[in-house]
C-alpha positions in Angstrom: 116.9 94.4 166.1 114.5 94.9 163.6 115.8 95.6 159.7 114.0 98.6 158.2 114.0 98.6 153.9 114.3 102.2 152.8 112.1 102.7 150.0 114.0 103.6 147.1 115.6 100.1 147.5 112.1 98.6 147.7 111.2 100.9 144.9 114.0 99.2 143.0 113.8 95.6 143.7 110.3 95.8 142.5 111.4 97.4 139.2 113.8 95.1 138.8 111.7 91.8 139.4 109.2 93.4 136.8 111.6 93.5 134.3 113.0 90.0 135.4 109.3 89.2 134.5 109.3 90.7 131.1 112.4 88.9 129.9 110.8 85.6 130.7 107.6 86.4 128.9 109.5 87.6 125.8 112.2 84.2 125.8 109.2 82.3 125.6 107.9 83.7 122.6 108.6 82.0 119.0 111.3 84.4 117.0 110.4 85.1 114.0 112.3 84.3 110.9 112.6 86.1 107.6 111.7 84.0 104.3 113.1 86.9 102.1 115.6 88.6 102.2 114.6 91.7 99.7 117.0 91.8 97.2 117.2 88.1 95.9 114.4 85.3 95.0 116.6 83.3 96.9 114.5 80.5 99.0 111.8 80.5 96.3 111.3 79.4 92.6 109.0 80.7 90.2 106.5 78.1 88.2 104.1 79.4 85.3 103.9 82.2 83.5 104.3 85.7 84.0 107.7 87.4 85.8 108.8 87.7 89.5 111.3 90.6 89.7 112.4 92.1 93.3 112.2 95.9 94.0 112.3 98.1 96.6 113.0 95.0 99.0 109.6 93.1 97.7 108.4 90.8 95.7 106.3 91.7 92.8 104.7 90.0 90.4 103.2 91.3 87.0 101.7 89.5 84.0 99.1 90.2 81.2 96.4 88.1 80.4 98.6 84.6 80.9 97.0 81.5 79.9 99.2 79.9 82.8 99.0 81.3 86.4 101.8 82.8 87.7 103.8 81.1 91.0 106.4 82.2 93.6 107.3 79.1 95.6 108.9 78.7 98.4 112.0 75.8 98.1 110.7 74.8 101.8 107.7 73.2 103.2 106.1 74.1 106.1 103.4 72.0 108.6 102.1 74.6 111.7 103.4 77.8 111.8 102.5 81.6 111.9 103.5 83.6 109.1 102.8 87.6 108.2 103.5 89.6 105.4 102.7 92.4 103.8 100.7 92.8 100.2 99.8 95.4 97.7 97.7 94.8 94.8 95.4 96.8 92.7 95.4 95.0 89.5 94.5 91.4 89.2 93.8 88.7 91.1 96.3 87.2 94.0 96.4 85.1 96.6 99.0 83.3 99.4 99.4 79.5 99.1 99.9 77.4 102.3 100.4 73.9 102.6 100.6 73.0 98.8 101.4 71.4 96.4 102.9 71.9 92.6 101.2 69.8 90.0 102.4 70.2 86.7 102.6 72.6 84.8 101.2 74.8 87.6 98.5 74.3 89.3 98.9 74.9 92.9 96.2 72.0 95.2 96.3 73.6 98.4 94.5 76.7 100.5 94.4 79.8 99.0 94.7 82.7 101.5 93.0 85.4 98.3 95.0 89.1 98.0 93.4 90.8 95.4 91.6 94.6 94.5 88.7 95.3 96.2 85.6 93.5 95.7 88.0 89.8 95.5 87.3 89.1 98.7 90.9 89.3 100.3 91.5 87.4 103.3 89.0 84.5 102.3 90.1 81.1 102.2 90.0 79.4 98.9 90.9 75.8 98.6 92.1 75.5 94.5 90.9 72.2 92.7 88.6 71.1 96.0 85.8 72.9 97.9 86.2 76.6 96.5 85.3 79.3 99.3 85.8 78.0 102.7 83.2 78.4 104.6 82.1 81.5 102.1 83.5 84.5 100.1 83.8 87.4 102.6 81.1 90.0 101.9 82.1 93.0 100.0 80.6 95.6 102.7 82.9 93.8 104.9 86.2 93.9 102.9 85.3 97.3 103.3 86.0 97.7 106.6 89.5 96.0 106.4 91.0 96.4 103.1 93.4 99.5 102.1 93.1 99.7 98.4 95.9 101.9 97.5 98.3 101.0 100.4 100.4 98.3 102.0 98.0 96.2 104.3 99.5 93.5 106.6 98.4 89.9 106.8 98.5 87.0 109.3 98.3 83.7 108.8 97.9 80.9 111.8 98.0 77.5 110.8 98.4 74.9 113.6 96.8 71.6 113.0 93.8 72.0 111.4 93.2 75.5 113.1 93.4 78.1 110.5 92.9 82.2 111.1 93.8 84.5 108.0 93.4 87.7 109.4 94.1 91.2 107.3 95.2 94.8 109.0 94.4 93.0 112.5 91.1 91.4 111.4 90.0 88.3 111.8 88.7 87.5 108.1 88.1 84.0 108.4 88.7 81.1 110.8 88.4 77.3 110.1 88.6 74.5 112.8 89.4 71.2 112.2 90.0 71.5 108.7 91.0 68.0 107.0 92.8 69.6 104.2 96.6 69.1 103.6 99.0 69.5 106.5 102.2 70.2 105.2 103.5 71.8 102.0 105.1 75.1 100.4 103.9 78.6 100.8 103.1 80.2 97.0 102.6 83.4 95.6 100.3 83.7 92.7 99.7 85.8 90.0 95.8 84.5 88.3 95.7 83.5 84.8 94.0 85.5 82.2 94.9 89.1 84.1 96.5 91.9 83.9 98.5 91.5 87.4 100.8 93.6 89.4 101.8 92.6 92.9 103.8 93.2 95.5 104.6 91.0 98.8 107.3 91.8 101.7 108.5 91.2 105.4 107.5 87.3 105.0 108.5 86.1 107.8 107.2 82.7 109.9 106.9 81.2 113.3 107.3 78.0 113.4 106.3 75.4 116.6 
């Protein structure tokens, strides 16, 4: 005797290996973790000048016309990860440390990730006290075409190795490949010395492998 399967079961078993499907896809995936949890500094340390307050869940970060720069570190350090976050700044000149390290009194020797105004050249990579822009300073008429002046914009960070994509509002700003530079160290905020700063970071939160 030949068994018959009506369809609605069919119908069903399908559905239900599909979704079978989907949870294994999504336990795969890295969780992410918070590094803040937007009410306390706790899990950082400020270095330099200027004063890290949090409000409104974020970090922010104001100064005038330090002759230090300003630091948020993170008590951790990190070696290949993915980390987002997002930023706000219209005053000043900011950026998002990976892999560095604190030298006194406050210089941070590491890759720069720059946050900053228009015209800064946000989502660049600039390695502090070694090769500058990496590979270049993105163009202004391309910020353009990323960057939300007067808004909250969302940044990526991948660095695995010495494979690094900074990417801003989904993006791809700048990508280097084998990249000999440091590969472990803190995360840092940064407020720039000699300006009048305001800036705000929040939802930092990593990946880790």
């Amino acid at each position: 005797m030949k068994c018959l399967m009506i369809p609605q079961v069919r119908y069903a078993l399908v559905w239900v290996s599909c979704l079978l499907a989907v949870s294994a896809a999504g336990a795969g995936e890295k969780p992410w973790k918070p590094l803040m949890d937007g009410k306390t500094l706790a899990g950082w340390h400020a270095v330099g000048a200027g004063k890290w307050t949090v409000e409104d869940g974020a970090f922010v970060g104001r100064a005038n016309k330090e002759k230090l720069y300003g630091l948020l570190v993170s008590d951790k350090q990190f070696k290949d990860f993915t980390v987002r976050l997002k930023f706000k700044s219209q005053t000043g000149d900011s950026g998002f440390y990976i892999r560095t390290i604190i030298k006194e009194p406050e210089k941070a020797h590491g890759l720069q990730v720059q946050v900053g105004p228009p015209g800064t050249g946000t989502g660049g990579i600039y390695e502090s006290y070694g090769r500058g822009w990496i590979p270049a300073k993105p163009a202004a008429d391309f910020e353009k075409t990323y960057l939300k002046p007067d808004d909250w914009n969302e940044m990526v960070i991948s660095a695995h190795g010495g494979h690094i994509i900074a990417k801003v509002n989904g993006v791809t700003v700048t990508e280097l490949k084998n990249d000999p530079s440091r590969p472990e160290g803190h995360f840092a905020l940064q407020m720039h010395a000699g300006c009048e700063m305001e800036v705000r970071f929040k939802d930092i939160e990593i990946q880790e492998d």
